[in-house]
DRENTIVEX-965018 format. One record per residue: residue number from 1; x, y, z of N, C-alpha, C in turn. Coordinates in steps of 0.02 Angstrom, whole numbers, plus 50000, padded with zeros to 5 digits. Atoms other than C-alpha are relative to their C-alpha. Layout:
// residues N
NUM,X,Y,Z,X,Y,Z,X,Y,Z .
...
// end
This chain:
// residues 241
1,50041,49940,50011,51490,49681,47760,50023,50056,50046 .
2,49975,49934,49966,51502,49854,47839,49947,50066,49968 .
3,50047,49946,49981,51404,50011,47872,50060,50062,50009 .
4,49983,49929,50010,51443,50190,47821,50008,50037,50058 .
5,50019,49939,49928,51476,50341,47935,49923,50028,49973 .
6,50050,49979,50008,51330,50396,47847,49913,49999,49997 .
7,50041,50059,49976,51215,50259,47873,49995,49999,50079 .
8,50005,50005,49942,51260,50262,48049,49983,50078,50018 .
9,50019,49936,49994,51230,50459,48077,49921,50012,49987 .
10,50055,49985,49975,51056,50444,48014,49968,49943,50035 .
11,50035,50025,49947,51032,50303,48130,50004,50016,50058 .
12,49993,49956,49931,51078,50409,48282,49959,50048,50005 .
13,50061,49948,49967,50978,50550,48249,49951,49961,49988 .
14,50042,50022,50022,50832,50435,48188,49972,49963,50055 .
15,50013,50036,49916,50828,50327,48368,50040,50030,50072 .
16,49968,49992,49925,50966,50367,48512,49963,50106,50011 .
17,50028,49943,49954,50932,50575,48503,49926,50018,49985 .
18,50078,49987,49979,50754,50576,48455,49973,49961,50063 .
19,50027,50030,49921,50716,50454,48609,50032,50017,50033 .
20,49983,49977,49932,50832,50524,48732,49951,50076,50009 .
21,50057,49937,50014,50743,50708,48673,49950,49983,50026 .
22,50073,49992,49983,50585,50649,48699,50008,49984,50079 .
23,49978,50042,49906,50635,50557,48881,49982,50062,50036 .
24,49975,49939,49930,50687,50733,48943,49930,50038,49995 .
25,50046,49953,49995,50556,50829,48875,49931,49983,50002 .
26,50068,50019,49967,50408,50717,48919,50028,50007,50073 .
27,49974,49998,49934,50489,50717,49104,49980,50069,50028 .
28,49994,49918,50010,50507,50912,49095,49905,50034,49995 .
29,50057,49960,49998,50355,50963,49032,49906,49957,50035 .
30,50085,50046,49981,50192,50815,49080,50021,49932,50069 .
31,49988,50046,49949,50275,50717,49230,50005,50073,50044 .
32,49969,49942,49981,50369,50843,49322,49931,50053,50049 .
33,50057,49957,49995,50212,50995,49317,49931,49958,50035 .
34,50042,50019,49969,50096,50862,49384,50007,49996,50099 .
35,49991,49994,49941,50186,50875,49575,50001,50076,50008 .
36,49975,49938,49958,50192,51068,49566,49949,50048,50047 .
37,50063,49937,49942,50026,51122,49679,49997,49943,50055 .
38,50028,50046,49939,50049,51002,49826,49987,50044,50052 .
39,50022,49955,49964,50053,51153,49929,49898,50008,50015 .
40,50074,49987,49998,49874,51204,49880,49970,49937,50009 .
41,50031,50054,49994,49824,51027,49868,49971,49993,50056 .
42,50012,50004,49920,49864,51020,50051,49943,50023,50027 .
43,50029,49949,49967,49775,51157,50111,49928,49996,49967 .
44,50086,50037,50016,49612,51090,49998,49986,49959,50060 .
45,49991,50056,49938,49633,50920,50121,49970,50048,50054 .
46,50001,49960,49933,49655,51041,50273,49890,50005,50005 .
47,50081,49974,50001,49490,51142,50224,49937,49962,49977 .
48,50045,50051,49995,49382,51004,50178,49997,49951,50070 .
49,50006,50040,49956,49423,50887,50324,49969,50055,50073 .
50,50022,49935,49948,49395,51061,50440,49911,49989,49990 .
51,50038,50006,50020,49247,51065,50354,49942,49944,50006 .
52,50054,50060,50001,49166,50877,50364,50019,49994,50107 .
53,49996,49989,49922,49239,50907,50565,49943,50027,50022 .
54,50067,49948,49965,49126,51052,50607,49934,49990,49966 .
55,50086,50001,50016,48979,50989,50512,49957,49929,50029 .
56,50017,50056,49979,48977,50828,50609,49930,49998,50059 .
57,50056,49998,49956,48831,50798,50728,50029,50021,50054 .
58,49954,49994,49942,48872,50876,50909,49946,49952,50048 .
59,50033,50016,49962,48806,50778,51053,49966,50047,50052 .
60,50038,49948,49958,48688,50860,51183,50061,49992,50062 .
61,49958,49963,49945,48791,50968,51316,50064,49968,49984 .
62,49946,50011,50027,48945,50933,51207,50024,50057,49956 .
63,49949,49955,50033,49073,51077,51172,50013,49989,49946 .
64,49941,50023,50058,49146,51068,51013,50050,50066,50015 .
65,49916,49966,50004,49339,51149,51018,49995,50003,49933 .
66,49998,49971,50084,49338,51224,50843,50091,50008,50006 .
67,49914,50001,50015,49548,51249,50881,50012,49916,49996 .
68,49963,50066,49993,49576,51063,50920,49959,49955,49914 .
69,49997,50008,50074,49489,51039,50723,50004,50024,49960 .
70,49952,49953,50059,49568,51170,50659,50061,49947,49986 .
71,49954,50038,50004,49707,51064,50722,50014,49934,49975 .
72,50011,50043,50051,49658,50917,50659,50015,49965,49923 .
73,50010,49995,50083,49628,50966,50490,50073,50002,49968 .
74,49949,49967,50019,49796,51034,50479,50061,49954,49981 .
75,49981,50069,50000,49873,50882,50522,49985,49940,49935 .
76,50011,50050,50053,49778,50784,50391,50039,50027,49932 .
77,49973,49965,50062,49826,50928,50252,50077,49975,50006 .
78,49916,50013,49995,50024,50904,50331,50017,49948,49971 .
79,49959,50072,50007,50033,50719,50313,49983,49994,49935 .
80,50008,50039,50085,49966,50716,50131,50069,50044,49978 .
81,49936,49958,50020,50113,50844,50094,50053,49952,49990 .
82,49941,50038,49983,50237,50747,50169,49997,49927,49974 .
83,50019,50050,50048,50185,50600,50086,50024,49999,49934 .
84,50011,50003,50082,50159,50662,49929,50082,50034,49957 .
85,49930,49974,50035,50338,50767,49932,50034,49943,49999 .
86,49945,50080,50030,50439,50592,49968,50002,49969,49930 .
87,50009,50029,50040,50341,50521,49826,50046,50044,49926 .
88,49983,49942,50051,50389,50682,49697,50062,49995,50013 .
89,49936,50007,50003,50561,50678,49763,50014,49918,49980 .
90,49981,50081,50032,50568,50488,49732,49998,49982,49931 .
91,50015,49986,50067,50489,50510,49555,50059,50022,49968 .
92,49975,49934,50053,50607,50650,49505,50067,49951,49999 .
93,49944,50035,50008,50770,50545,49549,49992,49926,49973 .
94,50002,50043,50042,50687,50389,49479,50006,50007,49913 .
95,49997,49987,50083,50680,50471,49312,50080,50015,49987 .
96,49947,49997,50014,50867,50515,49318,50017,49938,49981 .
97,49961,50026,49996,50899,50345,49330,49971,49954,49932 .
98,50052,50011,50059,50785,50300,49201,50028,50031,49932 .
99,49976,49967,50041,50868,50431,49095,50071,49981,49981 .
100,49901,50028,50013,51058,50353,49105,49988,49944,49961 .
101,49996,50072,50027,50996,50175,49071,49956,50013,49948 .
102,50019,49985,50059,50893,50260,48913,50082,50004,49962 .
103,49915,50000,50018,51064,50314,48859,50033,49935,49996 .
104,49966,50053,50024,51147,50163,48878,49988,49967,49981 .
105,50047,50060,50044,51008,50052,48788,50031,50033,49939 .
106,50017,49980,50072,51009,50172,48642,50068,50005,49967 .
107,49930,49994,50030,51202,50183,48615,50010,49933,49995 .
108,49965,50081,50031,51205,49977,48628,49969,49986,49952 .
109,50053,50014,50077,51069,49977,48495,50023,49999,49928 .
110,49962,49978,50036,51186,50058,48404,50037,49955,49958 .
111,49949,50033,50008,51298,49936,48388,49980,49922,49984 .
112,50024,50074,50007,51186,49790,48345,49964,50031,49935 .
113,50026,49995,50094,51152,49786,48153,50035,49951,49956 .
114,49990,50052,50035,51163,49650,48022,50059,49993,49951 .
115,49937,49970,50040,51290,49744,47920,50067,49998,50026 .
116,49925,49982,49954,51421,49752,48060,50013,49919,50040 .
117,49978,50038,49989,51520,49601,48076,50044,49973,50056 .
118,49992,50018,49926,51576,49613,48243,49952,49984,50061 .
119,50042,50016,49966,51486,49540,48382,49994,50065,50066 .
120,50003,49948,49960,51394,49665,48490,50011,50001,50051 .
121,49973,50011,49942,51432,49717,48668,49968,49947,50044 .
122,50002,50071,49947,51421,49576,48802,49934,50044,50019 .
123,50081,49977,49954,51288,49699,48906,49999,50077,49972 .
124,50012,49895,50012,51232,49900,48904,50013,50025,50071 .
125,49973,49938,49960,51360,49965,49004,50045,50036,50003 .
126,49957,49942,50048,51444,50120,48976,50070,49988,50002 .
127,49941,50025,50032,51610,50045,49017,50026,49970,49950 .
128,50007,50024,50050,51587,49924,48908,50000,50031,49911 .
129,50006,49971,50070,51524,50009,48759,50047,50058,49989 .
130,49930,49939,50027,51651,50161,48776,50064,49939,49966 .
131,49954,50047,50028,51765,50005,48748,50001,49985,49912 .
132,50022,50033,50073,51667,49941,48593,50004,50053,49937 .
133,50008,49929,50038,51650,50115,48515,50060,50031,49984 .
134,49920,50028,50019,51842,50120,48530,50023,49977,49943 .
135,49979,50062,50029,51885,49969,48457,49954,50021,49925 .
136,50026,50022,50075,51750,49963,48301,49962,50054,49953 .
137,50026,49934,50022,51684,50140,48286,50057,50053,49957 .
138,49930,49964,50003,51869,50225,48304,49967,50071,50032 .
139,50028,49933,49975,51748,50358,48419,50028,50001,50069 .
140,49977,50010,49920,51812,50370,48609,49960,50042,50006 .
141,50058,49956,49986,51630,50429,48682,50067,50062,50047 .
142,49978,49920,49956,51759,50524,48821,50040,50048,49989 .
143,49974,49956,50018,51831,50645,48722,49919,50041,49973 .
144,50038,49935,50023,51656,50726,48683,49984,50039,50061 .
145,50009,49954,49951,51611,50855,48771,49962,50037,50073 .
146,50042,50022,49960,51470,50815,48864,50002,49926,50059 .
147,49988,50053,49961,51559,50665,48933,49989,50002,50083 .
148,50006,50005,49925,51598,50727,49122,49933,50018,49997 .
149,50086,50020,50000,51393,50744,49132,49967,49951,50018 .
150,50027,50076,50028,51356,50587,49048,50019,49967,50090 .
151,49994,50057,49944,51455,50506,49190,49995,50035,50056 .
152,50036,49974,49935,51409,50629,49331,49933,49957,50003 .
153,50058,50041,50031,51246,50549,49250,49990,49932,50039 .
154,50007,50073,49995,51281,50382,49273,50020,49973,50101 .
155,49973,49956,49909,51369,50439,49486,49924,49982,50013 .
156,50044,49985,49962,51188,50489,49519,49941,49953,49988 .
157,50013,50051,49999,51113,50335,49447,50007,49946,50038 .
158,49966,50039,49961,51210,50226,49540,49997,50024,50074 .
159,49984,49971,49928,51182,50331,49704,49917,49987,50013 .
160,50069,50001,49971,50999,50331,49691,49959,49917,49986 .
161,50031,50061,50003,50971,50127,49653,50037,49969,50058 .
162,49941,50027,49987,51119,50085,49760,50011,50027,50090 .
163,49976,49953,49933,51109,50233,49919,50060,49993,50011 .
164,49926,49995,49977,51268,50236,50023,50067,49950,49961 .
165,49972,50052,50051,51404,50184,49925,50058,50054,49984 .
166,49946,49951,50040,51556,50254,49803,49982,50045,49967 .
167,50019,49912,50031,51455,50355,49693,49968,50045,50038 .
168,50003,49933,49947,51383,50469,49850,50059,50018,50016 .
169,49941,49977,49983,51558,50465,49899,50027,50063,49946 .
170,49991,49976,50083,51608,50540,49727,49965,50068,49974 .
171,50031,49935,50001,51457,50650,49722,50006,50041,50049 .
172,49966,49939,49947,51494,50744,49875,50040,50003,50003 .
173,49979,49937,50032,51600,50829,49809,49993,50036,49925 .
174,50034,49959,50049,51560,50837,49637,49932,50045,50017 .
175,50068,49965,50013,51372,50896,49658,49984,50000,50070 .
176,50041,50001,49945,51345,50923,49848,49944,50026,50013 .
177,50068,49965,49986,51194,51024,49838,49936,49931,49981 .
178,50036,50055,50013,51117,50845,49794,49990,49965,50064 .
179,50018,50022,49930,51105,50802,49964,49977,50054,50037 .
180,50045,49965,49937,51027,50947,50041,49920,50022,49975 .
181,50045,49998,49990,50843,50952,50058,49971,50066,49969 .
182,49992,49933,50019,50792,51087,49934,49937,50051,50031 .
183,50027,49946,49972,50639,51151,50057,50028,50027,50040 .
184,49963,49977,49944,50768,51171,50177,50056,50061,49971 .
185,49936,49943,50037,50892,51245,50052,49952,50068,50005 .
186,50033,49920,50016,50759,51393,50000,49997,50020,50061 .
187,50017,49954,49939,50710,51437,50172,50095,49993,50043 .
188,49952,49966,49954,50886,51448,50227,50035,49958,50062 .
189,49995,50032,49926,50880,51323,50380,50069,49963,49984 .
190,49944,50051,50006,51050,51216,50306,50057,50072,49978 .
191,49929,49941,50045,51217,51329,50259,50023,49959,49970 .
192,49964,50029,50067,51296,51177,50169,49963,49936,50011 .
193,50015,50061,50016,51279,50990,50124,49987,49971,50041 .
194,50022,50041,49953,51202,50877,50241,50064,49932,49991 .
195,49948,50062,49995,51339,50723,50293,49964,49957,50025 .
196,50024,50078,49981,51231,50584,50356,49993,49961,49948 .
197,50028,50048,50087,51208,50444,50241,49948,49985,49974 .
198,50039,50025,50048,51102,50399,50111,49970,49937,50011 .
199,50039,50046,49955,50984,50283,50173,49930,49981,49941 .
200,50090,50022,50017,50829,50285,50061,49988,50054,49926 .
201,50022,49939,50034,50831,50402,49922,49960,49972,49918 .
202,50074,50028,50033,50686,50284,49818,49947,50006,50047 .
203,50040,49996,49943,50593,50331,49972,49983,50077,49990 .
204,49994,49930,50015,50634,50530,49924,50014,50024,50070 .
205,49949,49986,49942,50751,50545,50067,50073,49989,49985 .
206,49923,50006,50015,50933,50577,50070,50016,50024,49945 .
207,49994,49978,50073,50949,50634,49904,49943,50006,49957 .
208,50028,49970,50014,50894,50758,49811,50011,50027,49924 .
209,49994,49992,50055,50879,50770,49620,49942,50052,49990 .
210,50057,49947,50029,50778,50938,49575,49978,49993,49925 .
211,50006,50022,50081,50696,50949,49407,50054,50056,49962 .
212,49963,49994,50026,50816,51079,49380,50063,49972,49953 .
213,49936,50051,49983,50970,50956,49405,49978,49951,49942 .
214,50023,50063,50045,50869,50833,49299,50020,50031,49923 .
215,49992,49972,50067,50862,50962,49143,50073,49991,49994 .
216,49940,49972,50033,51029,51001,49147,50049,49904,49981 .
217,49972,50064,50011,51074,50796,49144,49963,50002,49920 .
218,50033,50014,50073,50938,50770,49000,50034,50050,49940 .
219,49938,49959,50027,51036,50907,48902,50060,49982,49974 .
220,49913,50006,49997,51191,50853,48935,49988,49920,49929 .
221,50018,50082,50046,51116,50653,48849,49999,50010,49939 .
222,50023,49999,50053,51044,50740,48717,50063,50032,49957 .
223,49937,49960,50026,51206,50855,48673,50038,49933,49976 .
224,49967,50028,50007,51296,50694,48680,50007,49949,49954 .
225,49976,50028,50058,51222,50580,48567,49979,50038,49935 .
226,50006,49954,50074,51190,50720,48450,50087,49998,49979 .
227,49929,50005,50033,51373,50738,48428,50030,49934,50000 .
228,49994,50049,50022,51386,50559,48414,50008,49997,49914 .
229,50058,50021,50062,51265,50562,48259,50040,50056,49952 .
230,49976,49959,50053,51363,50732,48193,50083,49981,50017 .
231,49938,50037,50018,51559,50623,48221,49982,49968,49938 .
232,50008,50057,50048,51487,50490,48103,49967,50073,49950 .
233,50011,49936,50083,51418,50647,47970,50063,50006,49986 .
234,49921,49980,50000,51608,50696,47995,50035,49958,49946 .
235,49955,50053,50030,51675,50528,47933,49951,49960,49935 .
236,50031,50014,50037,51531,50498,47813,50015,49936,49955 .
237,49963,50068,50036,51643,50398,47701,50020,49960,50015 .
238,49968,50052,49971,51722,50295,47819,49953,49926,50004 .
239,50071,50056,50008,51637,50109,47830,50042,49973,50087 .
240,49967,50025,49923,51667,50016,47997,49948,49923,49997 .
241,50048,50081,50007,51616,49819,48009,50009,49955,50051 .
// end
C-alpha cells in the first residue's frame, strides 16, 4: 500500500500545524498574560501586610516604628516578586521546551499510518526523523527554510532540561542575549552576555527565554510544518509507502 502527497498534505495541516498553532498561541495569548502584573501584585502584598502591621494591637508604653513596617512590608512585597519572577521565567523556558518536543511528536505521527509500509521511526527525534523523511518521504526537513530555527529550537531545549552543556556552548554565540537577565538588560546594569554557567534555568536562573524569543520560535514551528504540508500539495501525485 502507499499514501498520496495529497493524503499526506491534508494530514499535516489537519494535526502537526493546527496543534503546533494552537501550542504557540495558547502560550502567547492565556499563559504568558497571566505573569504580566507581578509588579503591582507586589506592591498589593507590600500595602496589605503594611496595613495588617499598623493595625496590630500596640502594647502599653510601646513605640511603634512605622519605618521599620514600612520596611517590613516591603520586604514581604520583594520576596513574592522574586519568587514569582523565577517561577515566570521558569514557565516561559519550560514552554519552549514543550514547544520542540510538540514538534517532534507531531512530525513522528506523521510517519505512522497503516498505508505506509515502512516501519516508523525507532523514537521522536529530530535526527532521526530528518533521516526517515529522507529516505521515505524524498523531503530533507533541512533544506526548508525555517530549519536553522527549528534547530536553534531544539539548542534551547536541550540547554534548558540539560543546563551547562554543548547546546549553551552553541547558544552563546548563536543567541547570547539568552543569558542575560532581561530586568537587568532594560535597566541597563549588563553591556553584554553574562559568562557564568548555567546552573538552574528550571529554577528561572541562568537563562533567559522572553516571550518575545518564544514567539519568534513558535513561528518559526508553525512556518515549518506548514511548508511541510504545502511540499506534499507540491507532489500531490507522488505516492510514498
Amino acid at each position: 500500500m502507499a499514501v498520496s502527497g495529497s493524503y499526506m498534505a491534508v494530514r499535516v495541516w489537519n494535526s502537526a500545524v493546527r496543534n503546533v498553532f494552537a501550542y504557540g498561541e495558547c502560550v502567547r495569548r492565556d499563559v504568558m498574560p497571566s505573569f504580566s502584573d507581578l509588579e503591582q501584585r507586589a506592591d498589593q502584598i507590600a500595602e496589605a501586610e503594611y496595613d495588617r502591621l499598623g493595625s496590630a494591637p500596640v502594647r502599653d508604653h510601646c513605640d511603634v516604628d512605622m519605618a521599620s513596617l514600612a520596611e517590613a512590608a516591603h520586604d514581604k512585597g520583594l520576596a513574592f516578586y522574586e519568587t514569582m519572577f523565577g517561577i515566570r521565567q521558569a514557565v516561559q523556558n519550560l514552554f519552549v521546551v514543550g514547544l520542540f518536543h510538540l514538534l517532534e511528536q507531531e512530525l513522528a505521527d506523521l510517519c505512522c499510518d497503516g498505508a505506509i509500509t515502512a516501519p516508523p521511526p525507532t523514537e521522536s527525534r529530530l535526527a532521526v526523523l530528518v533521516a526517515w523523511y529522507s529516505r521515505h518521504f524524498r523531503l530533507d526537513l533541512e533544506t526548508i527554510p525555517a530549519w536553522p530555527t527549528v534547530d536553534e529550537l531544539r539548542l534551547v531545549a536541550n540547554a534548558t532540561k540539560h543546563a551547562e552543556g554543548s547546546a549553551v556552548q552553541q547558544l552563546r554565540i548563536r543567541r547570547p542575549e539568552l543569558f542575560n537577565n532581561p530586568v537587568l538588560r532594560e535597566t541597563h546594569f549588563l553591556a553584554g552576555p553574562v559568562k557564568w554557567p548555567v546552573r538552574r534555568p528550571l529554577s528561572g536562573e541562568h537563562f533567559y527565554v522572553t516571550p518575545e524569543i518564544f514567539q519568534q520560535y513558535a513561528e518559526a514551528a508553525s512556518s515549518f510544518v506548514s511548508d511541510i504540508a504545502r511540499h506534499f500539495e507540491g507532489h500531490s501525485d507522488e505516492f510514498y509507502t
